[in-house]
MIZAVEX-155893 format. One record per residue: x negated, y negated, z negated of N, C-alpha, C in turn; residue in one letter. Coordinates in steps of 0.05 Angstrom, whole numbers, plus 5000, padded with zeros to 4 digits. Each point is the difference from the previous one (the first is absolute). Layout:
XYZXYZXYZA/...
//
This chain:
890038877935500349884974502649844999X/500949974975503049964992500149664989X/500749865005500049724988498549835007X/500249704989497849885006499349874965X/497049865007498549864974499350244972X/501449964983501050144966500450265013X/502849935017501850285006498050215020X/498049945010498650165022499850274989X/499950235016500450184992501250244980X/502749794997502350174983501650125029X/501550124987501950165011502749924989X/502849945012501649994989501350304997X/499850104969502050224998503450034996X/500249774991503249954992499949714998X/503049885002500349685006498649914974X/497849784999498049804984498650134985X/498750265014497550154989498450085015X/497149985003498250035012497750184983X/499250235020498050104987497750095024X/497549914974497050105020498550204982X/499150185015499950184985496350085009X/498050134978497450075001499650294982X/497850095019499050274995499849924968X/498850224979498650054979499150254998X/498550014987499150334993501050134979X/501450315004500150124978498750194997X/498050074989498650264999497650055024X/499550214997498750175022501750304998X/499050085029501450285009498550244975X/502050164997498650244990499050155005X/500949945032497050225022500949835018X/496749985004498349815027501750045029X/501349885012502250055031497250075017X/500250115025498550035016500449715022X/498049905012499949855015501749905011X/502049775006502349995020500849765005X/500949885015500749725010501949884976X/501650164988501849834976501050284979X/500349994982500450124977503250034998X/500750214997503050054997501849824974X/501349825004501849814982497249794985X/498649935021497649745003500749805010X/499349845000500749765014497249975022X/498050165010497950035013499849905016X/502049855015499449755024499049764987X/500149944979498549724982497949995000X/498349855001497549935000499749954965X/497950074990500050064980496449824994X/500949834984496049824991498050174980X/498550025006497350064976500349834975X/500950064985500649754969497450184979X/497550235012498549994989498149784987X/500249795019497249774992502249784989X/502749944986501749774987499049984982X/500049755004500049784977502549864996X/500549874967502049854994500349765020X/497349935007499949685007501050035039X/499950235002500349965023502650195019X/501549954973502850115007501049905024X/500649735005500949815016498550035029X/498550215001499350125029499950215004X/501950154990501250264993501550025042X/499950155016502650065018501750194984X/502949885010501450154989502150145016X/499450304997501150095022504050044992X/501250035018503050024989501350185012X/502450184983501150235004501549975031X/501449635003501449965013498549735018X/500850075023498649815028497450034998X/498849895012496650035010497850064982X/499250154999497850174979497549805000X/500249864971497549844997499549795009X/502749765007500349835015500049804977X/499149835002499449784979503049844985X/499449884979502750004988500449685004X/501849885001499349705010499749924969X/498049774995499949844970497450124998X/499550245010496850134982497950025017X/497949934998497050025018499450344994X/501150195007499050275006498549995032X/497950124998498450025017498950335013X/498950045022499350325001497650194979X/497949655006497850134992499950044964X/499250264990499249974968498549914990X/500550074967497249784988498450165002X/497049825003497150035003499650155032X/502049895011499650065035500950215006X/502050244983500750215002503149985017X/500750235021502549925006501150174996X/502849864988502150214992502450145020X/498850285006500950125021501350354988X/501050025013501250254993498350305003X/499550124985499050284996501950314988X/500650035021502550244998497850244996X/498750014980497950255002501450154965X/499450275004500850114981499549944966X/498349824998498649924977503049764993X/500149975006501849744992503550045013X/500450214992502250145000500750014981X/503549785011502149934970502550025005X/501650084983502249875010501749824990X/501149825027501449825000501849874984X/500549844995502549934980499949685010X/502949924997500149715003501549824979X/498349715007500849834983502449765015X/501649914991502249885012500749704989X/499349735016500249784985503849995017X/501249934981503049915007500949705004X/500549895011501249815006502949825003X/500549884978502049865006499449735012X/502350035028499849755010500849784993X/502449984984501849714988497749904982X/498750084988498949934978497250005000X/498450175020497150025010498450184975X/501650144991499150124971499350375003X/497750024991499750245012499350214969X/500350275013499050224967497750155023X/498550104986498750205013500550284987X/501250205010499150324988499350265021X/498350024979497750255007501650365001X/499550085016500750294999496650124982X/500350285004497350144984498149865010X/497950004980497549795001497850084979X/497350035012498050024990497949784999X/497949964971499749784998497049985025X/499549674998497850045018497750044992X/498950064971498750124987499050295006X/501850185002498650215000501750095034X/500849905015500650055029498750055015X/499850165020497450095020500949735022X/502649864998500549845025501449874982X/498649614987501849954987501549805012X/502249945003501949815008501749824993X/499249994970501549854986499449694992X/497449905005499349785006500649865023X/501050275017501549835023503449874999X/501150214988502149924979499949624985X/498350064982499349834984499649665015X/499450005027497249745010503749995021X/501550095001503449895008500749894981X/499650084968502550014984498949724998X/497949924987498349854986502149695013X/499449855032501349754999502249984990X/501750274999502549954995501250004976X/497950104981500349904974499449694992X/496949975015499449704992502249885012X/502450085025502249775006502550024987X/499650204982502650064987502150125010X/498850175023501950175020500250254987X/498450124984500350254996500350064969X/502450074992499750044970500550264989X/500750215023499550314985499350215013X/498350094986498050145010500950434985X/501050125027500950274982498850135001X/497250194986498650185001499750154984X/499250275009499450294989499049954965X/500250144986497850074978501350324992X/499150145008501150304996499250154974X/497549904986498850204983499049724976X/500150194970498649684991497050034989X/498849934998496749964993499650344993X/501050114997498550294990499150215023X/500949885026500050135022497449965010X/498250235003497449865008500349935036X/498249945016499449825029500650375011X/498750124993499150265010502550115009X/502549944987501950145001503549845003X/499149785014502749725000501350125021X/499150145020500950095026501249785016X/498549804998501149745019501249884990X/499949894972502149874990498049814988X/501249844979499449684980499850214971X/498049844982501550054976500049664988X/500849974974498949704995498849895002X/495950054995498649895008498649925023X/501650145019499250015018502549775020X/502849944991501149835016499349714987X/498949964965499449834996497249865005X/497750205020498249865011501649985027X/502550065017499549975028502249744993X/501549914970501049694996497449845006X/497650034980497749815001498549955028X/501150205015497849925033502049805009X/503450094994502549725015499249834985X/499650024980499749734978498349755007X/497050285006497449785011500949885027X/500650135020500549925024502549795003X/502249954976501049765001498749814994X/498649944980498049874989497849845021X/499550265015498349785027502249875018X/502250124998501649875019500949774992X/500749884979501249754981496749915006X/498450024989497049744996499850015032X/500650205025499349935024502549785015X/502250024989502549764993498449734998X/499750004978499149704979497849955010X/498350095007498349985029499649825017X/502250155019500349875013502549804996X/501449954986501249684992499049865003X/497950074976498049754990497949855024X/499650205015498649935028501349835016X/502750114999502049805023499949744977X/500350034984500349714992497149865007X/498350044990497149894998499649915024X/501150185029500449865029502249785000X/502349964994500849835003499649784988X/498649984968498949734987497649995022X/498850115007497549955019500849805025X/502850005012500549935008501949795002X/500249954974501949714984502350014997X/500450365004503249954990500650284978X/499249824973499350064977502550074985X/502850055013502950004995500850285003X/500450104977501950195007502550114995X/501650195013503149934999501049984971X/498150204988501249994966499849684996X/497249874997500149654996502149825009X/501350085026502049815009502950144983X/500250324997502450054983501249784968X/496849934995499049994970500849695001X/498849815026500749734994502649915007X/502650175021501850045003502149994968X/498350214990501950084969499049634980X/497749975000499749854984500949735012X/500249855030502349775005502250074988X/502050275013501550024996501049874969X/499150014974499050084975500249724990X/499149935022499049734996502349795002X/501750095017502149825010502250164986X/500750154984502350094992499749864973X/498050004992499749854970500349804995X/498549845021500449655005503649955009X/501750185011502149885007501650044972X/498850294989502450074968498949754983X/497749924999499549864980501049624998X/501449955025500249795009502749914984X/499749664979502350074986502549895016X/501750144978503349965013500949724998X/501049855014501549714992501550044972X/498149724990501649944971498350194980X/498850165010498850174970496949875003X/499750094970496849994998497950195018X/497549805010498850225007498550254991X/500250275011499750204995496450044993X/499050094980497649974981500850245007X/496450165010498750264992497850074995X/499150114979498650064985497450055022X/498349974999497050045018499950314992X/500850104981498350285000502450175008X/503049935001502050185015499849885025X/498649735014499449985026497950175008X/498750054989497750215009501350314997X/501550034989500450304992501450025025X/501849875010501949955023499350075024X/497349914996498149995031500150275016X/500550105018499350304996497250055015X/499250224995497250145002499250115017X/497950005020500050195026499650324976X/500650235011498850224984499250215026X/500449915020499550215033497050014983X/499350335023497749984999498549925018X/497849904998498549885036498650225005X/499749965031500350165022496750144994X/498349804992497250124994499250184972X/502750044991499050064966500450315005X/498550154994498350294991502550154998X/500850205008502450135000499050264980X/500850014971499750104983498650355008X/498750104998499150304997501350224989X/499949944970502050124990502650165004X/500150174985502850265011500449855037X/498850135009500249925041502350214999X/500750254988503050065002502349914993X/499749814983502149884994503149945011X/501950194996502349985013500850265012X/497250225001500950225016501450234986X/501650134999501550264988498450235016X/498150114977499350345021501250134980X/501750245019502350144988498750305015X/499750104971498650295003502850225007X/498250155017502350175016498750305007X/501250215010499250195004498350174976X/501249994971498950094966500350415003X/498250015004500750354993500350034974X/502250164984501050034984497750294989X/499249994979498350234991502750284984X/502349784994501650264995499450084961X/498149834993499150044966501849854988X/499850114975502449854976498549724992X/501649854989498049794993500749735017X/499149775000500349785011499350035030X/501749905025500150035032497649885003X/498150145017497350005012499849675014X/502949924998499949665021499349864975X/500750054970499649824980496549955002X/499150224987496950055009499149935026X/500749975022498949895020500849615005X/501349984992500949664988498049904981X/500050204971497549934986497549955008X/499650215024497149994996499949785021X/501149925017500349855021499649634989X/501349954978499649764985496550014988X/499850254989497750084986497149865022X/501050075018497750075027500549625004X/501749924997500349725014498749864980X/500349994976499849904974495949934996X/499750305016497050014991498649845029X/500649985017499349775025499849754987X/502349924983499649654990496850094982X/500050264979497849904980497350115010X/499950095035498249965007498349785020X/502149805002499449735010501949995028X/501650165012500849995022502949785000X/500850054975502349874996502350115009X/502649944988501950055009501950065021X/500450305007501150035029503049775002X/500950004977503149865003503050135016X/498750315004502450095013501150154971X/502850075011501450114977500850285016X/499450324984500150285004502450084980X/501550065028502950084994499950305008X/501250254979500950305014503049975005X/499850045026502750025012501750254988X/502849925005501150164988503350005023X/501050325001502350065008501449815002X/501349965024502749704993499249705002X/497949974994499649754990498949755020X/501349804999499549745012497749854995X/497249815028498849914989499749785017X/499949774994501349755003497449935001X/498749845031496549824999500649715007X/
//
């Protein structure tokens, strides 16, 4: 493994870029391989988890196995563990039934700045997947949105809503990348209230223990001496003049205001994407007259987001960009 802490298991590919890279699934074979230790252009030395029995809630004990250094080695920051949920363990089954192939997903790393994109090569959703892997995807991306490490996210949408499941050949259409936003969405969501969490805990230990101070409070009484003494010296009169009269309600306006937020207060729910750019990529062109198949897949893509808020889930808050020839995108 490559780095230490954040940086663990990147790779440096070129000077102040780092990349770690994870299986995904695209598809299944069109005919079943006969038995064999690894699959031709597989990645078949990976250990691969049962994500039959996932749950949302228990993303955060996801193993996650990686393209690069030790297969399934724990990620530092995350409690991944061997065993699955409801006592099941997630172990690898190279049996013909669950024959896919491979495709990978790639988080990038800049080092000056600690700012990362993620993009996906071909990708099938984990919905209709015989081996899905995209919640494993997802239970990486998730802290690093709630830290503001990750703000773009590049994935597939090849076909737009008219394409039935039967026939995607391993690909996304809209509704289907705008439920695999809502599983990142939920899983930031636990990650921010499992944040504020634990704050609120560390604080509640340290008033428990009489030291009821924290660094924001000493920033706050810092600003307000400070405040205190710049005013008392301007207001002090000059020899020979009258003294300087001010108004009680421009002395109060003067005052200034804590506006931080404290360390125990509820870290909003709402759009949990907030800030991320997913920039649709890999558009098969249908080749028909008429408006480009990316317009309609943008539409329906807002469409699909739009109907999450008015069914109570609320707002993803990410913004769906179709990439285009040439073009620059700035996170």
């Amino acid at each position: 493994m490559v780095g230490t802490g954040e940086g663990r298991g990147y790779i440096e590919v070129c000077d102040g870029l780092g990349v770690k890279g994870f299986k995904v699934s695209h598809g299944n074979c069109m005919k079943e391989p006969q038995p064999t230790r690894s699959q031709r252009g597989s990645l078949g030395s990976i250990s691969e988890p049962d994500y039959s029995a996932f749950k949302g809630s228990d993303y955060r004990n996801l193993p996650i196995p990686h393209v690069f250094g030790t297969p399934g080695e724990q990620t530092p920051g995350h409690n991944y563990y061997s065993p699955g949920p409801h006592g099941r363990s997630f172990t690898s089954d190279p049996t013909p039934q669950h024959s896919v192939v491979d495709s990978t997903a790639f988080f990038i790393r800049d080092y000056e700045t600690s700012k990362e994109v993620l993009i996906f090569g071909d990708v099938e959703p984990d919905s209709i997947s015989r081996v899905p892997r995209l919640a494993n995807i997802w239970a990486e991306a998730a802290p690093k949105i709630a830290e503001g490490i990750l703000g773009g996210i590049f994935i597939e949408c090849s076909y737009d809503d008219s394409q039935p499941d039967a026939v995607l050949f391993g690909h996304l259409a809209p509704r289907h990348v705008v439920a695999e936003m809502k599983t990142l969405a939920q899983m930031v969501k636990d990650e921010k209230a499992a944040r504020a969490l634990d704050r609120a805990q560390r604080k509640r230990k340290r008033s428990s223990n009489g030291l009821n101070i924290t660094m924001d409070d000493i920033a706050d009484n810092k600003k307000r001496t400070k405040s205190v003494i710049t005013r008392s010296s301007s207001m002090q009169p000059r020899r020979g003049s009258l003294p300087l009269m001010v108004p009680e309600e421009e002395s109060q306006a003067n005052t200034p205001e804590y506006t931080g937020t404290e360390r125990n207060t509820p870290v909003p729910v709402d759009a949990p994407l907030q800030g991320v750019k997913v920039v649709i990529i890999h558009i098969k062109d249908t080749m028909e007259d008429g408006p480009h198949v990316g317009e309609r897949i943008l539409m329906q893509l807002n469409e699909h987001a739009d109907a999450l808020s008015l069914e109570g889930f609320g707002r993803l808050g990410c913004e769906f960009v179709i990439s285009k020839s040439g073009e620059d995108y700035h996170f």
